[in-house]
N, C-alpha and C positions, 0 to 999 in steps of 0.2 A: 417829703423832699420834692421842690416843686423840680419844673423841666431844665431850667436852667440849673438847678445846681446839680441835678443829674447829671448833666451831660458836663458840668467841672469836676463833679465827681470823675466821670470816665474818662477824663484827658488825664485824671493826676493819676489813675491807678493804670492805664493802658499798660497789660503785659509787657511791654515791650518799650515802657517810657521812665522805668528806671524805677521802679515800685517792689520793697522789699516786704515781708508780712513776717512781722516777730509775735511767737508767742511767748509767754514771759509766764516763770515755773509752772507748766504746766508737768508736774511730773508727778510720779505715783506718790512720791511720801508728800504731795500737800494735796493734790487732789484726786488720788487712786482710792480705795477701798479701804486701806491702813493705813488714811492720814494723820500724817502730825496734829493736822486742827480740820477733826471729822469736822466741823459747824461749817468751814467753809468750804469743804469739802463735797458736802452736800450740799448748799446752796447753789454751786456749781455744775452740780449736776440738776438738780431740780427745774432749776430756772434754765438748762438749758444751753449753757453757755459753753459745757466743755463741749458739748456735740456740735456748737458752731464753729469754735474751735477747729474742730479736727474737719468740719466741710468746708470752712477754710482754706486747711492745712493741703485738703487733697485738691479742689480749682485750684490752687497756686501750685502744686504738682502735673498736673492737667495743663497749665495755661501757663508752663517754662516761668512762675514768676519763685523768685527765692523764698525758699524760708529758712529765720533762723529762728533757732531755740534758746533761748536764755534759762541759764538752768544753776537754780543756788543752792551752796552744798559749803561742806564744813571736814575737814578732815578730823580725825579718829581723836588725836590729840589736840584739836581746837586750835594748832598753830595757824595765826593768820587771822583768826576770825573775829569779827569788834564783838567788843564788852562795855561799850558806852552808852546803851541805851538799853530802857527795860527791856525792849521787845529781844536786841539779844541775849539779855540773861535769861528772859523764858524761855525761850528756844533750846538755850542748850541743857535747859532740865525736862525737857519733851523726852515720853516713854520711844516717840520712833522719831532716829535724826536722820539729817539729809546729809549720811558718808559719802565720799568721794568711793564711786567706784560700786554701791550698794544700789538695792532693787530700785531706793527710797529715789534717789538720784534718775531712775529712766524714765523720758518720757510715757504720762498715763495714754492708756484707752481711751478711746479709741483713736485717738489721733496717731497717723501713721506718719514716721519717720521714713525718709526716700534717701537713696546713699544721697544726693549732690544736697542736701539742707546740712548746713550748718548748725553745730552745736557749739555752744560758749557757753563754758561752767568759769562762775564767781566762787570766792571763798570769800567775800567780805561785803561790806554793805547793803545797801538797802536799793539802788539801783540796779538795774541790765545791761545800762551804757558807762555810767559813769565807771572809771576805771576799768573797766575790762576790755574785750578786742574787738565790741559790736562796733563801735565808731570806724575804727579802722575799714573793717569790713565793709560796711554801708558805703563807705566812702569809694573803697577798690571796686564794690560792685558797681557802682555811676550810680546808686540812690539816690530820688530827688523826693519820694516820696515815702514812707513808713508808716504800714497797719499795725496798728498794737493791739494785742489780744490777752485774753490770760487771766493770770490773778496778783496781787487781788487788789480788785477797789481803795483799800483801806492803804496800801503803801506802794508796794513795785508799781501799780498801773501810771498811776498819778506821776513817780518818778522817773517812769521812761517817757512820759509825753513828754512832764516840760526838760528834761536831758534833750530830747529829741529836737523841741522846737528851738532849745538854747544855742543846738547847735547848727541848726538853718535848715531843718528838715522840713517838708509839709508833713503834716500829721493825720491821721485815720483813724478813728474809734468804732469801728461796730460795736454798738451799745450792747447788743445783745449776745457779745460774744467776749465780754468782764464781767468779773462776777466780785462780790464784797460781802463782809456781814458786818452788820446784819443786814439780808436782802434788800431792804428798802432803804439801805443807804446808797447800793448803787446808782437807782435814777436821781437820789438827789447830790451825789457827787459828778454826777455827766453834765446833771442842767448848769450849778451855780460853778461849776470848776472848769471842766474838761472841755465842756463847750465854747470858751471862751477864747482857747486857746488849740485845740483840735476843730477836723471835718467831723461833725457824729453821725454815723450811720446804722445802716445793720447789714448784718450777713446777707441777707438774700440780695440788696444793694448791690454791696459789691459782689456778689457771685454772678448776677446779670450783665454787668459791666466785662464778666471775662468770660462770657460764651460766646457766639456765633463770630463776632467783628476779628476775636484773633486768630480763629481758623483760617480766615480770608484772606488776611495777610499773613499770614505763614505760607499761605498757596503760591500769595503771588512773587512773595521775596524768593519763595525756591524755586519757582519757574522761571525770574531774573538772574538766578544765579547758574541757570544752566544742569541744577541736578533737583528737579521738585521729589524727591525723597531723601532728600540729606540735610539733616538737621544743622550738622557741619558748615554745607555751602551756607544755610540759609543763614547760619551764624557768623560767619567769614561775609557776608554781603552786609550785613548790618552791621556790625564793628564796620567796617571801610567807609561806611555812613554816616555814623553815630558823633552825635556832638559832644561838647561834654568830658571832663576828662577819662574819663573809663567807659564811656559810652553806656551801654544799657544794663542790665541786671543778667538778661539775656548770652547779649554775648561773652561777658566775662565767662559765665557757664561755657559757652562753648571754648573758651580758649582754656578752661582746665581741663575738659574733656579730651582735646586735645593732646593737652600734655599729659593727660593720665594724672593730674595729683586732683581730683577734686573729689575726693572724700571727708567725711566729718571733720570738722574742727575743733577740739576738746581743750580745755583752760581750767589750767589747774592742777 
């Protein structure tokens, strides 16, 4: 990536400029140890990808930026769930399925889930935005921008980008933080697809992008706001600022902490 798109890179994701990071099923029953489909389960780890993943998951912990989890699931009796296409009638003869409410359904290892991230479980289709409450979401938080992470190459990835761009989002790929099989379909679904239509990066990209520059302004907003150790002030000083209808990703955070409701979001 040369200089210049570096540094477009770091305007679209800046902490604090309305930048959301979804990982999409990352959960035990597809990519934990007792996967539904050990093959991609293992390519996922192999190559690398759940562990960027989850260093993802923790800078965007570290650096106030959101995450949510997209996470597909099927209740006990398959009410709700489609049968219109092969891929879900194999699924639902898989020896381990993805219950609402079961281990299969928790986000995997090692990616660590933090109370203020959001969770959004589907019971139908083949997307993470389409119909279910990430749209809404993205939108309350003042997203201008969405990392997509996860699995897998071969369906969900693909479908939450162009969901994403259809619906006026800029788009993020850390290449090396999707995973597909067969492995070597990955890079050639990023080049001739994803790229066309997405930013493609990788993880250590954007992990550089949210180290030292947001410590500095977090300093200096909380020394304008009269309390440099209040995460509060320093979130009440940018909401008062923020363009945009919901302003940053940031301050929405601080105005549920505020009110006390901002714990997980579950669907379903």
């Amino acid at each position: 990536m040369g200089e210049s798109a570096r540094e477009r890179l770091g305007e679209w994701i800046r902490p604090d400029g309305g930048v959301v990071l979804l990982t999409v099923e990352c959960q035990r029953g597809v990519v934990g140890p007792e996967s539904a489909l050990p093959e991609l389960a293992a390519v996922a780890r192999a190559s690398g990808a759940l562990r960027n993943v989850a260093r993802l998951v923790a800078a965007a912990h570290d650096a106030d930026v959101q995450v949510i989890h997209a996470v597909a699931e099927r209740r006990p009796d398959g009410r709700g769930a489609n049968s219109n296409a092969r891929l879900f009638r194999a699924a639902a003869r898989l020896p381990v399925q993805q219950h609402s409410g079961s281990t299969a359904v928790r986000i995997a290892e090692p990616i660590q889930v933090a109370d203020e991230d959001l969770v959004v479980r589907r019971l139908h289709g083949l997307s993470p935005l389409a119909g279910t409450d990430v749209d809404a979401l993205l939108r309350n938080l003042g997203c201008r921008t969405l990392i997509v992470t996860g699995v897998s190459a071969n369906v969900a990835i693909p479908n939450a980008v162009f969901d994403a761009v259809n619906l006026g989002y800029t788009v993020v790929v850390p290449g090396d933080a999707i995973a597909g099989v067969p492995a070597d379909y990955t890079p050639a679904m990023i080049r001739h697809t994803l790229a066309l239509v997405a930013t493609i990066t990788t993880t250590d990209e954007v992990l550089g992008c949210w180290k030292a520059p947001r410590r500095a302004g977090r300093s200096g907003l909380a020394g304008s706001a009269g309390s440099a150790g209040s995460a509060g002030s320093a979130g009440s000083a940018r909401s008062a600022g923020s363009a945009g209808p919901a302003g940053s990703a940031r301050s929405a955070r601080s105005a549920r902490s505020a009110r006390g409701d901002g714990g997980p979001v579950s669907r379903g």
